[in-house]
C-alpha positions as CSV (number, residue, x, y, z in Angstrom):
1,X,49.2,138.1,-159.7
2,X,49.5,139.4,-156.2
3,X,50.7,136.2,-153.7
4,X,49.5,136.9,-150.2
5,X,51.0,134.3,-147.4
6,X,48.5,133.8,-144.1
7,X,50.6,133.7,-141.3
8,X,50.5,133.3,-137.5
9,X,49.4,131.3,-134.1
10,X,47.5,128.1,-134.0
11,X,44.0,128.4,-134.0
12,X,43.2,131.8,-135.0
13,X,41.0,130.7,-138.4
14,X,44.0,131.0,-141.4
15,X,42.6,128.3,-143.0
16,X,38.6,129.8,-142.7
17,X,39.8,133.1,-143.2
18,X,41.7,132.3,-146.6
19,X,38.2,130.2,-148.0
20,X,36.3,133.3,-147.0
21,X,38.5,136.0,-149.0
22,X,39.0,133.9,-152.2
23,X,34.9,133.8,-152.2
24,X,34.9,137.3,-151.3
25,X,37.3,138.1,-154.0
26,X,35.9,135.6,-156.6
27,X,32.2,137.1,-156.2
28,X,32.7,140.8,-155.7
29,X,35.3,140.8,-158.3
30,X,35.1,138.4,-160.3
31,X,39.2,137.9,-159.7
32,X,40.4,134.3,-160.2
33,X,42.5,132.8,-156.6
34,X,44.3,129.8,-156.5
35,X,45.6,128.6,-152.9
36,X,48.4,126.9,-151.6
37,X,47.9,124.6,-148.3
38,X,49.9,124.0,-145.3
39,X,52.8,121.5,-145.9
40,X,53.1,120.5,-142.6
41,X,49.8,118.6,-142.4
42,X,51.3,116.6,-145.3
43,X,55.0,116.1,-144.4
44,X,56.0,112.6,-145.0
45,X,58.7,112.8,-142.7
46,X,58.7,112.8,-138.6
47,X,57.3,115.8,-137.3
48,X,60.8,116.2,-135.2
49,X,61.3,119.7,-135.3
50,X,64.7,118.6,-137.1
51,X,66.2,119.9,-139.9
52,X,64.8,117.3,-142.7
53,X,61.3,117.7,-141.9
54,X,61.8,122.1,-141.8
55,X,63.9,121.8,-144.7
56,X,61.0,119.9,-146.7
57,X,58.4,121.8,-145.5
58,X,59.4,125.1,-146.5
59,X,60.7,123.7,-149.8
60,X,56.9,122.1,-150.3
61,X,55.7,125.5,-149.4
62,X,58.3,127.5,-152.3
63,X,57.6,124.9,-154.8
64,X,54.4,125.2,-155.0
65,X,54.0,128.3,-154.9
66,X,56.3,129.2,-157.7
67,X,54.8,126.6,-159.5
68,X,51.2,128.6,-158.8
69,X,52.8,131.8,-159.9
70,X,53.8,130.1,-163.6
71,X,49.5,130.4,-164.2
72,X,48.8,133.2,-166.6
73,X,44.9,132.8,-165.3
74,X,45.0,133.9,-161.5
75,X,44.7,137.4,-159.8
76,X,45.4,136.5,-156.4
77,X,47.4,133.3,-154.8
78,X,46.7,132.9,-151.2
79,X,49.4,130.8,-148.9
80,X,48.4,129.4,-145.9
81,X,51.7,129.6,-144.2
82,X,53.8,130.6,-145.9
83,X,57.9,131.7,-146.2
84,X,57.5,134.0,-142.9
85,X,55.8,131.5,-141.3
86,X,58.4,128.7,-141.8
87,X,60.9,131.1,-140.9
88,X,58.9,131.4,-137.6
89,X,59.1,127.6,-136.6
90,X,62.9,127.6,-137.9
91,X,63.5,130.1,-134.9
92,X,61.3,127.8,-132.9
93,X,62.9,124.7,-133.7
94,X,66.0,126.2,-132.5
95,X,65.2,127.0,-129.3
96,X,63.5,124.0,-128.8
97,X,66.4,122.1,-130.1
98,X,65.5,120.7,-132.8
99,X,67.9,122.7,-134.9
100,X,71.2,123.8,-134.0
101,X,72.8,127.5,-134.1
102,X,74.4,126.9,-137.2
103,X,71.4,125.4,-138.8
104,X,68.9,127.8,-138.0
105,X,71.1,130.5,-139.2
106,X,71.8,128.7,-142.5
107,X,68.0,128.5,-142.7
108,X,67.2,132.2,-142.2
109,X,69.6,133.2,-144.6
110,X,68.4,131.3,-147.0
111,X,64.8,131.4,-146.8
112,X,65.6,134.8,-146.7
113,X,66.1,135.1,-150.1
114,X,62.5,133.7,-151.2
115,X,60.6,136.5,-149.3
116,X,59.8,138.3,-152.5
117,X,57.7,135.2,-153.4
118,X,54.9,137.1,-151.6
119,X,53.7,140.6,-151.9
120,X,51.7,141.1,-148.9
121,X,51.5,139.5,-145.4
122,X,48.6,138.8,-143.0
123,X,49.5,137.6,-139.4
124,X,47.2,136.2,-137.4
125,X,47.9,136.6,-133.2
126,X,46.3,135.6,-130.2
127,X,47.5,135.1,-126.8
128,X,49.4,131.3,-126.2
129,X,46.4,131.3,-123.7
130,X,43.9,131.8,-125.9
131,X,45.4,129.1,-128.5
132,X,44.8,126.6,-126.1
133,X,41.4,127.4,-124.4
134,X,40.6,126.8,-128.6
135,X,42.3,123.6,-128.8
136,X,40.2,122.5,-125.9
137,X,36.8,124.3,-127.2
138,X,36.9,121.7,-130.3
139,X,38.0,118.8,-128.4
140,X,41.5,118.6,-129.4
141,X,44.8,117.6,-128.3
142,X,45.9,120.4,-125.9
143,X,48.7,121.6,-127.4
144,X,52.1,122.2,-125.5
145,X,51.6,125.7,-123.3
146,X,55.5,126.2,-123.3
147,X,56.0,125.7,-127.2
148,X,53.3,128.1,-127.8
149,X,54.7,130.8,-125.5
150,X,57.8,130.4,-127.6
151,X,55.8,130.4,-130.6
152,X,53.9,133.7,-129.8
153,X,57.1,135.5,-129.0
154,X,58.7,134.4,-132.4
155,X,55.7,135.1,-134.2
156,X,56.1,138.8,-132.6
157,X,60.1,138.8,-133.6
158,X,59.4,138.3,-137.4
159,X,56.2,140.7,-137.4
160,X,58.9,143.5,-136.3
161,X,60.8,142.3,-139.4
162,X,58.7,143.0,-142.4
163,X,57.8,146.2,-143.8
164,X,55.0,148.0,-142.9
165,X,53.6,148.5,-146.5
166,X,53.8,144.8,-147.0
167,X,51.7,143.7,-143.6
168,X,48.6,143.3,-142.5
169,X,48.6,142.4,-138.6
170,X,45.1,140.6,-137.3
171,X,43.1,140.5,-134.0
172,X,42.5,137.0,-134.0
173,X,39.7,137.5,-131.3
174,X,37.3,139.2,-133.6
175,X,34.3,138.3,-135.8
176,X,35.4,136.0,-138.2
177,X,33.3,138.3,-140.9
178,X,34.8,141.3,-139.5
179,X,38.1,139.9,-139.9
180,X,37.4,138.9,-143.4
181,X,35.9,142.6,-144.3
182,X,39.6,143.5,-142.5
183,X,41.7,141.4,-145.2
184,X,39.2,142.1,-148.0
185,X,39.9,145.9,-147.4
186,X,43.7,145.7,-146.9
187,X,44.2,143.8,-150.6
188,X,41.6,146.1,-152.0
189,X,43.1,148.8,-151.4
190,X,46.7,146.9,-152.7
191,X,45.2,146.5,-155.7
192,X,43.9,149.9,-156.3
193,X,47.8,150.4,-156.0
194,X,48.7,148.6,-158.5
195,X,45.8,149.4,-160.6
196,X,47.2,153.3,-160.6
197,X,50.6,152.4,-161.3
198,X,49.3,150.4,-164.4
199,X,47.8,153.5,-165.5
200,X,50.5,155.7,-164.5
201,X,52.8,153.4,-166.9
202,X,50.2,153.6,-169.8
203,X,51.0,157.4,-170.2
């Protein structure tokens, strides 16, 4: 099984994107995907910022995907926002102060140690400006201009952090088609990978 999180700014189609590659996936290849939503749209707790509602968000996020990875029956497991991603509102908790120093730290440390829950990586960016002239396209609330100009430049901090081989970075602005042809490619190619090291091993 090859987990792949979907990370990265508000409004740039995660959630379309990850429906369109599992159909892509499921009807060119025939693979079996299982998915794992958001936690925050379902978090119990007051949406503070604080430590208890991070902490149980990323621990929703873990859980379930480990709990995903026990399935003998699935070739792909696609995260919409995953362990990078909570990592990225941890830092932006902080600065917002929501979380202290201390806490934040405690957090990346930890959550550190879960990264090899997911094999590959694909962050979504688009300006902070963009993120709201969406919001307001579809008749939302506008969202804060300042948090998301804190988001965007966290978002950019922990893109610099993972490894190349493990990250796909996305255009937000483009065709959602073209950008699922984008991701289709990138885990193709992935899997070809790991197909030849299969065969590699068998000899």
């Amino acid at each position: 099984m090859i987990t792949v999180e979907f990370m990265g700014m508000p409004k740039t189609g995660k959630t379309t994107q990850i429906d369109l590659v599992e159909d892509a996936l499921e009807d060119r290849k025939e693979y079996k995907v299982g998915t794992v939503a958001e936690s925050a749209m379902k978090c119990p707790l007051e949406k503070d910022g604080g430590l208890n509602h991070d902490s149980w968000c990323f621990h929703e996020t873990t859980n379930k995907i480990m709990e995903q990875q026990l399935r003998d029956d699935l070739d792909y497991l696609l995260v919409d926002r995953g362990v990078y991603d909570r990592g990225v509102f941890s830092e932006v908790y902080n600065r917002n102060g929501g979380l202290t120093e201390e806490q934040k730290e405690t957090q990346k440390k930890y959550m550190e140690m879960f990264t090899d829950l997911e094999d590959r990586v694909v962050a979504f960016m688009i300006t902070p400006e963009e993120s709201l002239s969406r919001e307001f396209q579809e008749g939302g609330k506008v969202m804060n201009g300042d948090f998301l100009d804190v988001l965007y430049e966290s978002y950019d901090d922990m893109i610099s952090e993972i490894e190349d081989s493990k990250l796909k970075v996305i255009d937000g602005t483009k065709d959602i088609l073209e950008i699922r042809d984008e991701i289709y490619e990138f885990l193709e190619q992935e899997d070809k990978i790991a197909q030849d090291k299969i065969e590699e091993s068998a000899f």
